[in-house]
N, C-alpha and C positions, 0 to 999 in steps of 0.2 A: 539531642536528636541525632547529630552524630553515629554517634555510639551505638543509639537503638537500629538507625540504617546498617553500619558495619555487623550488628549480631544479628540480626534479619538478614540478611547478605551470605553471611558464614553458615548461619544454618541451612540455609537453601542449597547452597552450594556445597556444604557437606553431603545434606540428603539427596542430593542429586548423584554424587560421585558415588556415596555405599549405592543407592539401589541400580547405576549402572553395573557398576564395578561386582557384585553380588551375584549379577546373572552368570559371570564367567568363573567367577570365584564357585559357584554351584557346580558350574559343570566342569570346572578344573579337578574341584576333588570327590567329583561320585564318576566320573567316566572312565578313569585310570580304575577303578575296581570292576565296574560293568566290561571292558575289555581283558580284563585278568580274568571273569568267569566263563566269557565267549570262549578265550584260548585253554583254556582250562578244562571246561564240556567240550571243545576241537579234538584234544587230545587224549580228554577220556573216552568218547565214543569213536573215535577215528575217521572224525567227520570236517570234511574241509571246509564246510560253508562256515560252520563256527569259528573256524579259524580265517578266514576271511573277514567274518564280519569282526573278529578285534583287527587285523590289518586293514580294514577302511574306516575303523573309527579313531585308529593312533592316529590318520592320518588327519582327519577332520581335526583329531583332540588339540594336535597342533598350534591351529588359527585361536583357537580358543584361550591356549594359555601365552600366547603373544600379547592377544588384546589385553588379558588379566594381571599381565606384568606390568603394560601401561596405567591402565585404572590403579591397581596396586601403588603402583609408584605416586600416584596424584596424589591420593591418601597418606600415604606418608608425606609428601609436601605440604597438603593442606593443613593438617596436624599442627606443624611448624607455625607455617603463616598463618591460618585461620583462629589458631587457638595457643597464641605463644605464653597466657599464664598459665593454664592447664598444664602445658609439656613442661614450664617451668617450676611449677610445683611437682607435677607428676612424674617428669619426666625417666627419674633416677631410679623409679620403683620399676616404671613397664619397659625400661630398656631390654631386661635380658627375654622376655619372651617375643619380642618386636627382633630384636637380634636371631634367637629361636627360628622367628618362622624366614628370614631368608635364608638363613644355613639349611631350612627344610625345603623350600623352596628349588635353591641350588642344586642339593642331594637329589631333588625328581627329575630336575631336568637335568644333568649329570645320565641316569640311566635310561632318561626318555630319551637321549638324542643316541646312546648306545642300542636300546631298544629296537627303534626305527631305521639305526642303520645297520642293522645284523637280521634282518627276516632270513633273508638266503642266505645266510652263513652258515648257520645251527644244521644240521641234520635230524638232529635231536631237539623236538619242540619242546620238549621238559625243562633242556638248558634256557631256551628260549625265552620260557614263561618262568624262570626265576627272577633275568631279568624285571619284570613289570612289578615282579615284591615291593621294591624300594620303591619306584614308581608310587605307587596305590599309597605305601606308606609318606614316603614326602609330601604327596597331595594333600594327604588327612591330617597330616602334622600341621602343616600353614595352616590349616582351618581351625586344628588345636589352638595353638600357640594365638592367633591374632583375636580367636575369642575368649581364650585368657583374660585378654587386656581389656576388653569389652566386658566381662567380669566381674574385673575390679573395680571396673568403672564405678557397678552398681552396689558393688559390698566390697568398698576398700579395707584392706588389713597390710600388716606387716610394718607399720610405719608410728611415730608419734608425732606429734604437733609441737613444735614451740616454739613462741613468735611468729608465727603464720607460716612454718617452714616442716616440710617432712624430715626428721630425726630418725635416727636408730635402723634405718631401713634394711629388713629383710625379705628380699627379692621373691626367694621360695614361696615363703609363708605369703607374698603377697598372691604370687600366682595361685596358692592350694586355699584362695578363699569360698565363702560357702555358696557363692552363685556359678563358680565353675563345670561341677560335677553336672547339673544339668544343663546348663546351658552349654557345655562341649560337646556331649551325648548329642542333645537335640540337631547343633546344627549340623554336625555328621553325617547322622544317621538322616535326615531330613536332607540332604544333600546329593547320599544315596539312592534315595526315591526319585528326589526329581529328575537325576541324569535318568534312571531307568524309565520313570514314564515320556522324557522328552523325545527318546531314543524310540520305544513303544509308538509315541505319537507320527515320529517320521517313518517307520517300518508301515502303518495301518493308513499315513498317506498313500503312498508309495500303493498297498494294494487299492486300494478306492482309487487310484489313476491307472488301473488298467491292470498292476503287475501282479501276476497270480505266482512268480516265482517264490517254488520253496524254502528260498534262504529268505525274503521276508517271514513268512508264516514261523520257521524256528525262530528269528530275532525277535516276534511278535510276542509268543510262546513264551521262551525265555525271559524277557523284558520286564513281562506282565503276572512273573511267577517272583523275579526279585523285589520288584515296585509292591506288591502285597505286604511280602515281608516285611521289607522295611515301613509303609506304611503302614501297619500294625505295633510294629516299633518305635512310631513316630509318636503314634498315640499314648503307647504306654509311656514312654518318657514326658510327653506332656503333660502327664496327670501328675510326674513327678515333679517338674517345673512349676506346676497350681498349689503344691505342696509348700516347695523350697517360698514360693510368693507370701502366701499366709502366714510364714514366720520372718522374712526379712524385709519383704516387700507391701506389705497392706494396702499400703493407700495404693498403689499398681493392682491390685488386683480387684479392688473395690471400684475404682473407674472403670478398668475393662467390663466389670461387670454388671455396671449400674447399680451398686449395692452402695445406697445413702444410709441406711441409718444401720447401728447395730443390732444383730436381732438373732434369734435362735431358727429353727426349720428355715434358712432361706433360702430362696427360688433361686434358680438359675432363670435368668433375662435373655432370650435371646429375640435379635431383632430388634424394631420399635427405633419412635424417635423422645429425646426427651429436650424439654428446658429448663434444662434446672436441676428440679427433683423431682417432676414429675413424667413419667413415664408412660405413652402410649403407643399402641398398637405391639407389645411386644408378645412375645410366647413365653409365659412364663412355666419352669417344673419345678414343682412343689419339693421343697426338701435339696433339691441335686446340688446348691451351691453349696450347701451342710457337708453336703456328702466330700464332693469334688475338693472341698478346701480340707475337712479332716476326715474324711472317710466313716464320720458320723451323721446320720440324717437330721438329727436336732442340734449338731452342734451349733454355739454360737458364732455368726461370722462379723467381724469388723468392719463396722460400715467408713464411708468417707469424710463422714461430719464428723470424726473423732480425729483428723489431721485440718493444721492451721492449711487456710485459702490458696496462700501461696506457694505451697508445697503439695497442691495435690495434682497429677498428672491432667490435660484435659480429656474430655467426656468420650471425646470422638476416638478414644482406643475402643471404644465399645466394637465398634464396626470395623475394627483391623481383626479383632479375635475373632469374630462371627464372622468374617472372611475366611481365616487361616481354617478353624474348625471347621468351617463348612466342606472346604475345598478338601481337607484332609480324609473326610468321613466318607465323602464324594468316593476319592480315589479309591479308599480301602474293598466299597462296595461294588465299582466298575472291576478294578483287579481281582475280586473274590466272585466277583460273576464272571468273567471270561475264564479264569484258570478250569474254577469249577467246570463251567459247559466245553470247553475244551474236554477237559477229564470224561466228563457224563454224554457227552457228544450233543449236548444242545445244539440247534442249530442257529439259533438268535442270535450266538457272536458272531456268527462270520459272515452278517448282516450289513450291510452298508452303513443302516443308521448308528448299530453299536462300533463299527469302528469310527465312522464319524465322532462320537463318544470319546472313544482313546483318544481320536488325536486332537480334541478340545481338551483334555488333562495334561497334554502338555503345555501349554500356556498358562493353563488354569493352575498346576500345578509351581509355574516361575510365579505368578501370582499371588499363592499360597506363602512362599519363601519372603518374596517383598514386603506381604500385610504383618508376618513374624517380626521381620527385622523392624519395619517402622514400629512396630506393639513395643519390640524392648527398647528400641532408642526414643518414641517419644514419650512410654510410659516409665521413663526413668526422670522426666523434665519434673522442675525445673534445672535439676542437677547434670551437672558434668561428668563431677566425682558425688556420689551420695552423701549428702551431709557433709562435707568439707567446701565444696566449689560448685553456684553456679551458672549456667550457661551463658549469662549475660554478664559474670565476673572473668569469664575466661577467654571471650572472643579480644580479637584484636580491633585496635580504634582506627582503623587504615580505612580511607575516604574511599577506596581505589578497587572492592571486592566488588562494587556488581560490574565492573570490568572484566576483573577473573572470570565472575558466572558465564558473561559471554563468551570467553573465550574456548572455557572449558567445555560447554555446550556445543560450538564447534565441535571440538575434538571429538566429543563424545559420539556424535551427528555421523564424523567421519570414521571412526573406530566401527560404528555397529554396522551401517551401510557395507561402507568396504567389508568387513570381516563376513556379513550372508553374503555378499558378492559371491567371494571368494570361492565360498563352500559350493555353493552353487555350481559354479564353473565347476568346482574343484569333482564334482560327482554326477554332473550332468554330461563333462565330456569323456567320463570314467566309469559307465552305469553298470551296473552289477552280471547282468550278463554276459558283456563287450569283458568283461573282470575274466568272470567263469572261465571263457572260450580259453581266453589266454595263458589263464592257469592252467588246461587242460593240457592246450598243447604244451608248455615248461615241462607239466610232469607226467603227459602221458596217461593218466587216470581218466575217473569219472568221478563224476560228483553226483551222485545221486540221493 
C-alpha cells in the first residue's frame, strides 16, 4: 500500500509540475520568434510601433523565462527523486540531450540579456535584430532537445537489455527514434501559435477596455496572421502524428479514439460518453478514422481488444483529443475569419463580440497545449519507458512525497501569482501611450 501511495503521489506531482511548468515553457519558446517578426516588420516597413511592440514584449518575455527556469529546474529534481529506477536504468541514454537542452537554454539567455541591454546602442536596427537569431533559436532548441527525451520515452531505441540493465548504448540513435520527428515539429510549431494567439488575446483586451490605439490594431493584425499559420501547421503535423500512432503506437490511438474492435470503414467518435465498450451520445463520421489513420477510407483500423488489459491506455484520453482538436480547429477558423475580413474589410471583426472571441483563444488556446501533453503522457501509461519499464516499477517507495506535493503547490501558487503581479505593474505603470510620448520626445519623430 505503501508503494501504491508513493506512485499515486509521484504521478500527481509530476502532472502538476509539466502542466505548470508548460504554460511558460509555451511562452518561452513561441515569444522570442513573435518579437523577431514585430522587429523585423519595424524595420521592414520603418515603422516604430512594431518595433516597440518587440521592446515591450522582451520585456514582459523576461518574468516569463524566470518563472520557466524554476519549473524547469523542479522537473529535473523530480526526475531524480520521484523516479530514481527510470533515471537508473534510463538515465545514460537521455543524458546527452537533457545536457543539450541547458547548453540551449544558456545560449538564449546569453543573448537575451545582450538583447535587452543594447536597444539604444545599435543605430542600426538590423544589427539589433540579429541579435534575437540565437534568441528564437535557443528557445526552440530547449523545446527540441527535452522532447527528445519525452520521445524516447514512447519508442525507446539505441540500447540492448541484458540482465535488466541498458547495454551498448547509442545516445544519437537513441535521440533520432521514430516518435521524434513528429512529436518535435508538433510541439514547436504549436508553441508558436499559442505565444501568437496569447499575445492576440491581450492586444483585443486592451481594445474592448477602451484603447482604440494603432499599435494595438497592428499587433492584433499581425498576431492573428502568424497564429493562422501556424495553426494550419499545427493541423497538418497532427495528422502526421495520427500516422506515426497507427504504426508504433495502436492501443494510444485506439483509446483516444474509442475504437474497441478491429474493423475496416471506421468512424471517427467524437464526443460521447462510454462504459466500457459501449458508446453513447457520440458524433460519429463514417469512414474518417480509415482515413485519418491511413489515408484510406476502408482501411482497416486496430481496435483496443487486440492489446492485453493492462497495457492499454485509459478511456478518458478520448476527451483530452476532442479537447485539443476542437480548440485547434476553433483557432484555425477565428484567425481565418479576422485575417480575411480585415483583408475584405468586414466589419464583424472589429465587433466587440469577435474580439471577445480572440481573447477567449487565448486561454483556450494554453488549454489546447495542456489537453496535448496530458493525451501523450497519460496515453503512453501504463509505461514509463514503452515496453521495457512501468510507471509503478519506477516511482520511488519514500513515504514523504505528498509532503513534497504540498510544498510544491506552494511554490507553484507563488511563482504564478507573483509573476501576473508582476506583468501587471510592469505595463500598467508603463502603458503604451505614456511609451509613445517618450519615444517621441528621445527621437524627435512621429509615430504615425
Amino acid at each position: 500500500m505503501e508503494n501504491e501511495s508513493a506512485v499515486f503521489f509521484s504521478r500527481v506531482l509530476t502532472e502538476l509540475t509539466l502542466s505548470f511548468h508548460i504554460i511558460y515553457a509555451t511562452i518561452g519558446v513561441g515569444v522570442p520568434l513573435m518579437i523577431m517578426i514585430a522587429q523585423w516588420v519595424g524595420i521592414k516597413k520603418n515603422d516604430e510601433h512594431y518595433i516597440l511592440l518587440a521592446r515591450r514584449w522582451a520585456r514582459g518575455f523576461v518574468i516569463t523565462v524566470a518563472v520557466g527556469v524554476v519549473t524547469g529546474t523542479a522537473i529535473g529534481l523530480q526526475l531524480s527523486l520521484l523516479w530514481p529506477n527510470f533515471m537508473q536504468l534510463a538515465g545514460n541514454v537521455i543524458a546527452l540531450p537533457l545536457f543539450m537542452e541547458t547548453f540551449a537554454f544558456f545560449f538564449e539567455a546569453i543573448f537575451l540579456g545582450i538583447y535587452l541591454y543594447t536597444w539604444d546602442r545599435f543605430e542600426n536596427q538590423k544589427k539589433h535584430l540579429l541579435l534575437l537569431i540565437p534568441v528564437a533559436i535557443g528557445a526552440s532548441m530547449s523545446a527540441v532537445f527535452i522532447t527528445i527525451v519525452n520521445a524516447f520515452m514512447n519508442a525507446p531505441q539505441g540500447f540492448d537489455v541484458v540482465d535488466g540493465q541498458l547495454v551498448n548504448i547509442q545516445p544519437i540513435l537513441a535521440m533520432l527514434n521514430p516518435a521524434m520527428p513528429t512529436k518535435v515539429a508538433h510541439v514547436v510549431v504549436t508553441a508558436y501559435m499559442t505565444a501568437a494567439f496569447v499575445l492576440a488575446a491581450i492586444a483585443a483586451f486592451k481594445m474592448l477596455k477602451g484603447s482604440n490605439h494603432v499599435y494595438h490594431k497592428k499587433a492584433l493584425f499581425l498576431l492573428m496572421k502568424v497564429g493562422l499559420v501556424f495553426a494550419i501547421a499545427s493541423a497538418i503535423i497532427g495528422d502526421f502524428s495520427a500516422k506515426y500512432l497507427v504504426e508504433y503506437q495502436p492501443e494510444k490511438l485506439a483509446a483516444a479514439e474509442w475504437h474497441f474492435e478491429t474493423e475496416k470503414n471506421a468512424p471517427l467518435v467524437l464526443f460521447g460518453v462510454t462504459d466500457g465498450e459501449e458508446v453513447k451520445y457520440a458524433i460519429k463520421v463514417p469512414y474518417a478514422l480509415s482515413f485519418l489513420a491511413h489515408s484510406n477510407p476502408t482501411a482497416e483500423v486496430i481496435g483496443l481488444n487486440e492489446f492485453p488489459e493492462d497495457e492499454t491506455p485509459p478511456l478518458y484520453i478520448h476527451y483530452l483529443f476532442d479537447t485539443m482538436v476542437m480548440i485547434g480547429m476553433f483557432m484555425v477558423l477565428v484567425s481565418a475569419a479576422y485575417v480575411l475580413g480585415k483583408i475584405r474589410g468586414w466589419s464583424f471583426v472589429s465587433t466587440k463580440w469577435f474580439r471577445r472571441v480572440i481573447v477567449a483563444g487565448g486561454p483556450l488556446s494554453i488549454i489546447a497545449i495542456e489537453a496535448g501533453w496530458w493525451l501523450a503522457e497519460v496515453g503512453r501509461q501504463p509505461w514509463i519507458l514503452r515496453k521495457y519499464m512501468k510507471v509503478a516499477e519506477a516511482a520511488t517507495t519514500s513515504d514523504h512525497v505528498d509532503i513534497m506535493l504540498i510544498l510544491f503547490c506552494g511554490l507553484y501558487i507563488i511563482l504564478g501569482v507573483g509573476s501576473v503581479v508582476v506583468l501587471r505593474r510592469m505595463f500598467r505603470h508603463n502603458p503604451i501611450e505614456q511609451e509613445i510620448e517618450d519615444r517621441k520626445a528621445e527621437k524627435g519623430g512621429d509615430f504615425s
